[in-house]
C-alpha positions in Angstrom: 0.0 0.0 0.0 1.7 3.7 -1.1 -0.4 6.6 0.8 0.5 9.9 -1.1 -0.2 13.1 1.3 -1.0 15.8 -0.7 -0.3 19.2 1.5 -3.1 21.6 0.6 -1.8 25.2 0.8 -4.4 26.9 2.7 -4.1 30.8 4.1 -3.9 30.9 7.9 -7.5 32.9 8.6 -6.1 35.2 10.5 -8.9 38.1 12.5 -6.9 41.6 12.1 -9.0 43.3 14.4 -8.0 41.4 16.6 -4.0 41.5 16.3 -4.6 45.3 15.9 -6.4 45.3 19.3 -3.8 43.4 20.6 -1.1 45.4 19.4 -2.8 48.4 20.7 -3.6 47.3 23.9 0.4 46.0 23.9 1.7 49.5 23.1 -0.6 51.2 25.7 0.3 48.5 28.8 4.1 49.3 27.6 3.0 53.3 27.9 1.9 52.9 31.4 4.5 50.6 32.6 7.1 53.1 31.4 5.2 56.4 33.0 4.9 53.7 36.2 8.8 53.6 36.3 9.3 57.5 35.3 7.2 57.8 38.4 8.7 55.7 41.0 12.3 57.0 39.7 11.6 60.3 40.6 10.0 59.4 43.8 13.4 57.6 44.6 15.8 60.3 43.6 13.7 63.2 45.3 13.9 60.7 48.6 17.5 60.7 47.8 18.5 64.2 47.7 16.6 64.9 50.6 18.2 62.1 52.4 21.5 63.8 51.4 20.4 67.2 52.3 19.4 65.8 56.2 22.7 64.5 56.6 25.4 66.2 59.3 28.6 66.1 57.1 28.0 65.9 53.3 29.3 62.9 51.5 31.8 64.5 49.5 33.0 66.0 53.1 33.2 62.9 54.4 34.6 61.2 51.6 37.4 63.6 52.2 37.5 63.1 55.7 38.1 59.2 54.9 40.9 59.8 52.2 42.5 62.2 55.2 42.4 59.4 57.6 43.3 56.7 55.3 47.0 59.3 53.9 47.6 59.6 57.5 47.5 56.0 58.4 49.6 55.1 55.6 52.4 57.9 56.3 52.2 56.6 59.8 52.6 52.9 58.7 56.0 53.6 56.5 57.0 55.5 59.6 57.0 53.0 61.3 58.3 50.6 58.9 61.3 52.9 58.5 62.2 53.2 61.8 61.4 49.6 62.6 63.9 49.0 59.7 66.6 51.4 60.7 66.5 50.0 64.4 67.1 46.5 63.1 70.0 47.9 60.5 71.3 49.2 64.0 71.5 45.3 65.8 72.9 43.7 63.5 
């Protein structure tokens, strides 16, 4: 027994109201969604810079304040590796 299939070539039916619909409806949930984020960003970045404003010491100033401390500590530690140095140059 030889079957033959014969594909038929049919047009997919296809409702375009409905894909328009769809499309619209896509491009209007993807509108909101992106005023919904424009919204919640500002909301964040207005919390922030009032945040900042609140603060005692600026972050810049303390920033600063930290690079002091951290210079200091290391011209104290090569102090102290020098002398530590020199004093064993000394013993020996």
């Amino acid at each position: 027994m030889n079957h033959h299939f014969h594909s038929t070539s049919q047009a997919l039916d296809i409702d375009t109201r409905l894909v328009t619909a769809g499309a619209v409806l896509i491009a209007g949930g993807a509108l909101v969604a992106l005023a919904g984020m424009g919204l919640a960003g500002f909301a964040l970045a207005t919390a922030g810079r009032r945040w900042v404003r609140q603060l005692e010491v600026p972050p810049s100033e303390r920033a600063a304040a930290k690079l002091r401390q951290a210079r200091h500590a290391s011209l104290a530690g090569m102090e102290a590796w020098r002398a530590a140095a020199a004093a064993g140059d000394g013993r020996s």
